[in-house]
NUBA-634384 format. One record per atom (N, C-alpha, C): residue in one letter; x, y, z. Coordinates in steps of 0.2 Angstrom, whole numbers, plus 5000, padded with zeros to 4 digits. Layout:
BEGIN
AXYZ/...
END
This chain:
BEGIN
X552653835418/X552453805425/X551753795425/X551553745427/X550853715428/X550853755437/X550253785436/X549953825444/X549253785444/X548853785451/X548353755451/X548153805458/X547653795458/X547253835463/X546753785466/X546853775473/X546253745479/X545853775483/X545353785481/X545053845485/X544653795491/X544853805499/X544353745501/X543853765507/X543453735507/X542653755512/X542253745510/X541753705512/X541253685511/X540853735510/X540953815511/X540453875514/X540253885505/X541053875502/X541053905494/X540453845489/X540253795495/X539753765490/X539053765489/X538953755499/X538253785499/X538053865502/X538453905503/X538053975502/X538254025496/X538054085500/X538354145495/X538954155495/X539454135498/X540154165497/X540154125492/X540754175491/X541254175484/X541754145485/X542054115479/X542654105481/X543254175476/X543154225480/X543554285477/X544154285477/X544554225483/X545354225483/X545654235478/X545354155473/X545754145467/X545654185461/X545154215460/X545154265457/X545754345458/X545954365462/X546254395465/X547154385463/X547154305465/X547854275464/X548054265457/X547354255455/X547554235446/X547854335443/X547554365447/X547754455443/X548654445445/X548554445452/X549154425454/X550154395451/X549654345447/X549954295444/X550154325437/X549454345435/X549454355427/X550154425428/X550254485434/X550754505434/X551354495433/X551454415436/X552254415435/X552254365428/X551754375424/X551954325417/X551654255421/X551354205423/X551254175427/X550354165426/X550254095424/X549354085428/X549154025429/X548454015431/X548453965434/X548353905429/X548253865426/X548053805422/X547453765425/X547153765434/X546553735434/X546453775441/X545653785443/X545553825449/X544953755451/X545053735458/X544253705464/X544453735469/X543653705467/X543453735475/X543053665479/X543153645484/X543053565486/X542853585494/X542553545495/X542153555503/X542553515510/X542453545513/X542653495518/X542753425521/X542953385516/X543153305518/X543653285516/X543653255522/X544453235522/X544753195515/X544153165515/X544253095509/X544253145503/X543953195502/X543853245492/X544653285494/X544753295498/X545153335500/X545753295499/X545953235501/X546453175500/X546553165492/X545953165489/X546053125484/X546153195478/X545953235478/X546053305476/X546953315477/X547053325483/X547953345483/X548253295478/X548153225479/X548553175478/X548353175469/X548053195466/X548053195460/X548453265458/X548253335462/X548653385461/X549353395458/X549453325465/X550553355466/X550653275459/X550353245456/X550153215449/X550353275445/X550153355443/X549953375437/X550353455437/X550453445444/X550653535445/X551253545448/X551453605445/X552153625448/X551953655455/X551353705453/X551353735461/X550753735462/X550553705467/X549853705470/X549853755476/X549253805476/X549153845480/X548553845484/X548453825489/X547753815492/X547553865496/X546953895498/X546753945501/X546053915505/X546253935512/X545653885516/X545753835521/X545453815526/X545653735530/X546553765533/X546453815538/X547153835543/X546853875548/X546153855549/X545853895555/X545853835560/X545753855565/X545753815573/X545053755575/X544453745570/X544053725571/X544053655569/X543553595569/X543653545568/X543453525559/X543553565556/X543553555549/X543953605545/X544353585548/X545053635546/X545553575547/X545853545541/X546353505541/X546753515534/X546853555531/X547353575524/X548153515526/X548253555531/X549053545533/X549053485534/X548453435539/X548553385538/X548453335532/X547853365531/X547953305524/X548353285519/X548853375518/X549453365513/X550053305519/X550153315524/X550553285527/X550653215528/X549853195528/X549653125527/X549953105521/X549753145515/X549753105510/X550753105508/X551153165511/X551753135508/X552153125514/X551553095519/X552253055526/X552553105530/X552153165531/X552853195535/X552453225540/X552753235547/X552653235555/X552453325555/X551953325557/X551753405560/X552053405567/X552453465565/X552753505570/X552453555573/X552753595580/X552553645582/X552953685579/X552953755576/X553453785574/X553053865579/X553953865584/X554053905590/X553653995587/X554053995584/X553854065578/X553054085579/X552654025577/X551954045576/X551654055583/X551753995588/X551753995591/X551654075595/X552154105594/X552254155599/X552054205598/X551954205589/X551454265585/X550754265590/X550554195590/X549754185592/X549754205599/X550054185603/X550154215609/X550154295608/X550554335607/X550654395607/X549954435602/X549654395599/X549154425594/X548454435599/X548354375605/X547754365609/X548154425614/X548554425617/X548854475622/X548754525620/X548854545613/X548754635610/X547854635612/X547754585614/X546754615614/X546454575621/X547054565625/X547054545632/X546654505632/X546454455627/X546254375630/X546654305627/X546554235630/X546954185630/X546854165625/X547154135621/X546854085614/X546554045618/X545954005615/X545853955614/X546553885614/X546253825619/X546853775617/X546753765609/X546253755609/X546253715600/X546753765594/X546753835596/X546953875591/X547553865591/X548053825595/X548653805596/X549053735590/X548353735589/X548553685582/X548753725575/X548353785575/X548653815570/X549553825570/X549753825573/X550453825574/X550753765572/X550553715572/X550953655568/X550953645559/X551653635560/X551953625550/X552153565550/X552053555542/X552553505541/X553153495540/X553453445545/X554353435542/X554553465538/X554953485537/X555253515530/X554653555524/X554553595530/X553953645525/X554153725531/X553953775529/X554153815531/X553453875532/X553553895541/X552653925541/X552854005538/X552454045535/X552254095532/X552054145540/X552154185542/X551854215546/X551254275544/X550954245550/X550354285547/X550154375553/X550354415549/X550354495555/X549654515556/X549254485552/X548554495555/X548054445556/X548154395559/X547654335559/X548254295564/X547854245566/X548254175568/X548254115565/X548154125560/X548354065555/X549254075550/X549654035552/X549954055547/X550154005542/X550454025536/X550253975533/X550753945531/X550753925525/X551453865525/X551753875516/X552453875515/X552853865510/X553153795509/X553053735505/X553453715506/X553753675497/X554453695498/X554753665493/X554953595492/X554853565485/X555053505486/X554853465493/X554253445491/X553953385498/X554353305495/X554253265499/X554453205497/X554053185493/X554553165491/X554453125481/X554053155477/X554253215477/X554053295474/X554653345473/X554953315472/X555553365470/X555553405463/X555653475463/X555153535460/X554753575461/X554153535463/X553453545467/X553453575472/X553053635471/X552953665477/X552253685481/X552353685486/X551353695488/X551553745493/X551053795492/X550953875497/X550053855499/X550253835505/X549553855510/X549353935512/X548753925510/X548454005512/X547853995517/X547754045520/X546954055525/X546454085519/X546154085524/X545554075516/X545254165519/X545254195524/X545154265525/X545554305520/X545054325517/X545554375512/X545954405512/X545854475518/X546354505522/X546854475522/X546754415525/X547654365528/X547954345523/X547454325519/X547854295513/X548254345507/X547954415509/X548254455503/X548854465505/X548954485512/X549454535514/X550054455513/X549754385517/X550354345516/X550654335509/X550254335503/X550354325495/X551054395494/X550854445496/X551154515495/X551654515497/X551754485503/X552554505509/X552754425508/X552854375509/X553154335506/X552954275503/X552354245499/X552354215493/X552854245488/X552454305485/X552554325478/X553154335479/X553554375482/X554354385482/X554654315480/X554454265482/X554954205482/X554754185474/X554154185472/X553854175463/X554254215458/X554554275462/X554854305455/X555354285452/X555754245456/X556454195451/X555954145446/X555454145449/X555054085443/X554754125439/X554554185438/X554254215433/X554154225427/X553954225421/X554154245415/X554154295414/X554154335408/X554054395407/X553354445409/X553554515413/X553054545415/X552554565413/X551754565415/X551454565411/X551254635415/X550854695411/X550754745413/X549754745411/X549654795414/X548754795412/X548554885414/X548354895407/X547954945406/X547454925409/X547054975415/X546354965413/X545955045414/X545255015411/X545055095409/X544255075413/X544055135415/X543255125420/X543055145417/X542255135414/X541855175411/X541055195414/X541055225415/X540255225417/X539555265412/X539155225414/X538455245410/X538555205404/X538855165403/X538755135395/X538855065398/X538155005393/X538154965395/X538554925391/X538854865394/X539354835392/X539554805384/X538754795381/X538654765374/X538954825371/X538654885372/X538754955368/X539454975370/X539654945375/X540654985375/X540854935370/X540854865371/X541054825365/X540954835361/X540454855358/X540254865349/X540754935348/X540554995353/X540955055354/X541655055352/X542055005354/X542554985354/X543254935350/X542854915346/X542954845342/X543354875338/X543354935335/X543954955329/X544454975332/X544555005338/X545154995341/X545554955344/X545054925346/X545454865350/X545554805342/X545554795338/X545554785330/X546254795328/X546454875330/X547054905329/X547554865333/X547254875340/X547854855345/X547554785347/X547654735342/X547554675341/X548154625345/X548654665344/X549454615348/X549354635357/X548854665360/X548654675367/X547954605368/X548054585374/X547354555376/X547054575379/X546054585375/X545554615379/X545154585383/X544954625390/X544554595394/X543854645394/X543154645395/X542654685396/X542254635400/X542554695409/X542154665415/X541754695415/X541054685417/X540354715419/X540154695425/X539954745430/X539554735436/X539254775437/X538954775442/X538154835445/X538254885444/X539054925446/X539354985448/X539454995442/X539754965438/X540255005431/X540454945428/X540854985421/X541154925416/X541954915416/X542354905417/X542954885414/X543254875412/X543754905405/X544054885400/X544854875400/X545054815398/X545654785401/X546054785394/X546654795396/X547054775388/X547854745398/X548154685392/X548554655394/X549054645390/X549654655391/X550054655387/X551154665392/X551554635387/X552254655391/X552554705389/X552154735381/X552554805379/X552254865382/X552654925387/X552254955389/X552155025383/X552455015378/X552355055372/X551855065370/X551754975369/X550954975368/X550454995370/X550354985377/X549954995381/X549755085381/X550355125381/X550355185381/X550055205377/X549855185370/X549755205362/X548955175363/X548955135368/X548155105367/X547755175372/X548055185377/X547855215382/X547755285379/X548255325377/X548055385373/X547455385369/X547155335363/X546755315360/X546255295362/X546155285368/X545455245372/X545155295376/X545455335379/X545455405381/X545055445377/X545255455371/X544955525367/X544155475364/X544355435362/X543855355360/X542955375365/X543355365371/X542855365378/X542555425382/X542855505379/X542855545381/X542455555388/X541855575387/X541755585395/X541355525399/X541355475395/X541155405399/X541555385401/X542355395400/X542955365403/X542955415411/X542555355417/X542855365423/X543555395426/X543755325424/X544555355427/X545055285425/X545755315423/X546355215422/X546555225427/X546855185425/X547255135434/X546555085438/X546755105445/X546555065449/X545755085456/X545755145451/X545055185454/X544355155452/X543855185455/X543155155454/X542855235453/X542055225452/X541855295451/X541755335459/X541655285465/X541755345469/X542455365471/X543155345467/X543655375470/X543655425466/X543355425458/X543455485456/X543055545458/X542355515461/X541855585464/X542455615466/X542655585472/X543055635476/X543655655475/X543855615472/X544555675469/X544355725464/X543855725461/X543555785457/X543355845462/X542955835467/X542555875474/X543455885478/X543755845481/X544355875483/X544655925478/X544855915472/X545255965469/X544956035466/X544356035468/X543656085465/X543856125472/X543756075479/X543756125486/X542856125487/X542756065483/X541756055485/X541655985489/X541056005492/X540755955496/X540055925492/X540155865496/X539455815495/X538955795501/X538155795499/X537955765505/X537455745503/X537155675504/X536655635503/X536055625505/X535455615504/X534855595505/X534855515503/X534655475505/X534455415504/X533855365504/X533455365499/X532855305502/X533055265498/X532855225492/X533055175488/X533555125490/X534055175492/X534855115491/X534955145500/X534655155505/X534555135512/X535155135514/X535755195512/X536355205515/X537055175511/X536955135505/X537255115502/X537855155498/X537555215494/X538055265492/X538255285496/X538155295504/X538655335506/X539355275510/X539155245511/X539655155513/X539955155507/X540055175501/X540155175495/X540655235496/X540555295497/X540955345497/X541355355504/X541155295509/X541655325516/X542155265516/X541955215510/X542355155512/X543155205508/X542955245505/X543755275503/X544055315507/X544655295511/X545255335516/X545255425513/X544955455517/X544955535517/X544555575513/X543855515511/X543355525510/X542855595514/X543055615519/X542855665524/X543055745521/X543555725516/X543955805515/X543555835509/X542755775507/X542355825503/X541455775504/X541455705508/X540955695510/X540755715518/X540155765516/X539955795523/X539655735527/X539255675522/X538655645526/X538055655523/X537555635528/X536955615525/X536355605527/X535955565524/X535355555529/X535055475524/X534855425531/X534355385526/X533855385527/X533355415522/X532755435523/X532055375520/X532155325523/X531955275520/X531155265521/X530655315525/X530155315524/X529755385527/X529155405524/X528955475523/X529155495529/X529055475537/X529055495543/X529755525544/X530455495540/X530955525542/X531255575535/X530855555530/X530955625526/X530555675529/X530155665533/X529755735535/X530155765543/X530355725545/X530655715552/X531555755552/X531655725548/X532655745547/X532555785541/X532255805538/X532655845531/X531755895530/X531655885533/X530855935531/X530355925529/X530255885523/X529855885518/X529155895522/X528755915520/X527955945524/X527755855520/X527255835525/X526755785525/X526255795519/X526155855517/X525855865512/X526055865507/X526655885507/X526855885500/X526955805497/X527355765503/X527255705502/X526855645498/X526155665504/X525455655500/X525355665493/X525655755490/X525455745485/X525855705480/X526255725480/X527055695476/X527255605475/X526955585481/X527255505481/X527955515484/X528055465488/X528655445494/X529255445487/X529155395482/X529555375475/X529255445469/X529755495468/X529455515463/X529755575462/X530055615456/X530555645454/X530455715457/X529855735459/X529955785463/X530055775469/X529855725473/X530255695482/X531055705480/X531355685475/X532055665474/X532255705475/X532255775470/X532455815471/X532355865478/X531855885480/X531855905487/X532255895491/X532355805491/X532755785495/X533555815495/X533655805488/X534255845486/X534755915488/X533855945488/X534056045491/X533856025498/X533655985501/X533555985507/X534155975511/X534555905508/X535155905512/X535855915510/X535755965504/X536356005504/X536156065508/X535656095509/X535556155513/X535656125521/X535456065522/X535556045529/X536356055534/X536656025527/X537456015529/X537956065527/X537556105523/X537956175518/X538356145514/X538156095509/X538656065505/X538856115499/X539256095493/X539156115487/X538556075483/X538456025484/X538055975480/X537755935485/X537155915482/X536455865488/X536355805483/X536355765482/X536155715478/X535355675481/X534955655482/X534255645481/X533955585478/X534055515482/X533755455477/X533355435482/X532755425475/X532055375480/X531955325474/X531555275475/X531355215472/X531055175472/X530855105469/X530755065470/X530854995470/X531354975477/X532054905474/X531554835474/X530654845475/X530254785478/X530354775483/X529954715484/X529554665479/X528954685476/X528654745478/X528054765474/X527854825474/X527354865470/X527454925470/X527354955476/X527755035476/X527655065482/X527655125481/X527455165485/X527255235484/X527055255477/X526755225475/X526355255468/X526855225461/X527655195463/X527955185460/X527955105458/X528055085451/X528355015448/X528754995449/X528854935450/X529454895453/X530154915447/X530654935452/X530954955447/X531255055445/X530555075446/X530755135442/X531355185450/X531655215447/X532455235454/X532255335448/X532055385455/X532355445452/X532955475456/X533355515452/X533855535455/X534055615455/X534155655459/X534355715458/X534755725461/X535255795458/X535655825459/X535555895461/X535655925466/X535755995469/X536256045468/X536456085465/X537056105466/X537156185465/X537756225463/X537656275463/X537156305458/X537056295453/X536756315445/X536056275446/X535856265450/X535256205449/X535156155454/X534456145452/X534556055454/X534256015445/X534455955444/X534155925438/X534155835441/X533755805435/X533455755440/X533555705433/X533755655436/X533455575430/X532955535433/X532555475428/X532055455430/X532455375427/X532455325430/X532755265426/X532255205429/X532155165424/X532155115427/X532055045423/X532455035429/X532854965429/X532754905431/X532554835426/X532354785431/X532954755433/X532754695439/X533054655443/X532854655449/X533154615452/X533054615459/X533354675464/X533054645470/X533354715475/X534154735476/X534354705476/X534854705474/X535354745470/X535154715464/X535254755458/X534954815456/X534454825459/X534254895458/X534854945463/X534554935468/X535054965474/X535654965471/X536054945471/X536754945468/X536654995463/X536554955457/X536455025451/X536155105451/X535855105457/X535355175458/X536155225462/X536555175466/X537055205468/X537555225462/X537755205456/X538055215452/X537855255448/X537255245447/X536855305443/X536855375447/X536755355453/X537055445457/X537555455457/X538055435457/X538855425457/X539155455451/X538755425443/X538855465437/X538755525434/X538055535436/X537755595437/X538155665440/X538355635445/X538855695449/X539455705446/X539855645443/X540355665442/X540255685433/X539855675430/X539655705424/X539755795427/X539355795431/X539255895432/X539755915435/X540355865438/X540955905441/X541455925433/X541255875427/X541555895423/X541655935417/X540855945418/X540656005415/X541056075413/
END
């Protein structure tokens, strides 16, 4: 089966979004044995937009579009496909009533325009959407398309998952191949080049899986894909003992889900100090459901006055130490573990730029840990931009801790 992916909005060309959906769908897909053969991303005009479908339903069995079913005036997915094979937009009652009933639950009117979202085409069939007002559309077999099928999606992530989940995929399974399953393994502290070279004689062994090594700011990745879960089992056993204590966690966790199911299952708490990454590790640790059963909190301590103001530190010591610098880090550390009466204080200061500051190089991140036996401290640094550093200064505390809960 020829799959095709339309990712549409002009946003995904001139700014920073992403287009993350079809990424998402493609993992999706690759589960039921299924992928895609070509992914766009196309802007907003009706004309690119026209001429793009009509070569589509030319080449593909199932085109999937994501984007162009919101209410504003550069939102015409529906129509444009309707245009091109002849068929009348209808109101369909159903959606209609979802929308009404969704503005009610938060006692205001729709907009009139948002009532267009409610129109399908002829003989296409709307997806209902349980968190949004857009709902989207299934439809088999269009005129002079018989086989062909095209699934409209909202381009909000959220809408578009839950609708893929609850009734796209269900209806794909009759058309799926054989299932495909995925190992994957997290690793942290080790950079991407060196887990690959690390790893190249087993994954040699287990040659009949297919290998993926993702790398991003937080952590690395390592994928095996395959439909035998024998194999997978025999790979996992082995990548495990392979990976020892740089192996994070398999399945579906990151490294702060594993902080804290270490810190839960120990009966220990966390609590942070912040300059550097300005809140970011702990959005990181709260964005996890019952992250509270072992994150006390924290503080962001983003310049000498509220390091000295929230967590103590004397102005002199300041003075002498530098705002960036492996003994601030650490202070920070004993200071807001003693603040909250955690088991553990983690402690990062640095330098994310654009140019030096507190007596620090652009770049250099220290980081300390408080806990019961100690406090101990790293000094890293890392180029790149603000961004990148931030990010990475959070993973780097994140490893550090879960290193010492393993101990």
């Amino acid at each position: 089966m020829r799959i095709e992916c339309i990712a549409i909005g002009t946003e995904l060309l001139t700014t920073r979004r992403l287009d993350t959906n079809s990424v998402w769908l493609g993992e999706r897909l690759a589960a039921l044995g299924l992928g895609f053969h070509r992914k766009t991303a196309v802007g907003d005009s009706r004309e690119d937009l026209g001429q793009l479908f009509r070569e589509a339903l030319t080449r593909s069995d199932l085109i999937i579009t994501t984007g162009g079913l919101g209410p504003t005036f550069d939102d015409f997915t529906k129509e444009c496909f309707a245009d091109i094979l002849g068929a009348e937009l209808r109101e369909d009652a159903k959606s209609r009533e979802d929308m009404l009933a969704f503005y009610a639950a938060r006692k205001r009117v729709p907009p009139q325009a948002n009532f267009k979202q409610a129109l399908i085409p002829a003989g296409a069939e709307a997806l209902a959407n349980p968190v949004g007002t857009a709902p989207g559309v299934w439809w088999a077999d269009p005129p002079g398309h018989s086989g062909t099928r095209l699934v409209m999606l909202p381009g909000v992530p959220r809408e578009m998952k839950r609708m893929w989940e609850e009734q796209v995929e269900p209806r794909l399974r009759a058309l799926a191949g054989q299932q495909v399953h995925t190992l994957r393994l997290v690793v942290g502290g080790v950079p991407e080049s060196n887990l690959d070279e690390r790893t190249r004689e087993a994954r040699e062994r287990h040659a009949h899986l297919e290998w993926t090594i993702l790398a991003s700011l937080t952590q690395v990745e390592l994928l095996a894909r395959g439909s035998d879960l024998a194999a997978l089992e025999a790979a996992r056993v082995e990548f495990e003992a392979l990976l020892g204590g740089d192996l994070v966690g398999v399945g579906d966790g990151n490294l702060e889900d594993a902080v804290l199911e270490r810190l839960k299952a120990r009966g220990e708490t966390l609590a942070v100090a912040e300059s550097v990454t300005g809140g970011l590790l702990a959005a990181r640790l709260t964005a996890i459901p019952g992250a509270s059963e072992a994150f006390l909190g924290g503080a962001t301590v983003y310049t000498a006055a509220a390091k000295t103001t929230l967590l103590g530190l004397p102005a002199a010591f300041l003075a002498a130490e530098g705002t960036v610098s492996e003994a601030t880090s650490r202070a920070l550390a004993e200071a807001v573990r003693a603040k909250l009466g955690a088991t553990w204080g983690l402690g990062l200061t640095g330098n994310a730029g654009p140019a030096a500051e507190g007596g620090a190089p652009l770049g250099a991140v220290f980081i300390a840990l408080a806990g019961p036996r100690g406090t101990v401290s790293k000094a890293f640094n890392q180029p790149g931009d603000r961004t990148d550093i931030q990010l990475r200064s959070t993973a780097w505390a994140l490893d550090l801790l879960r290193r010492a809960l393993s101990a």
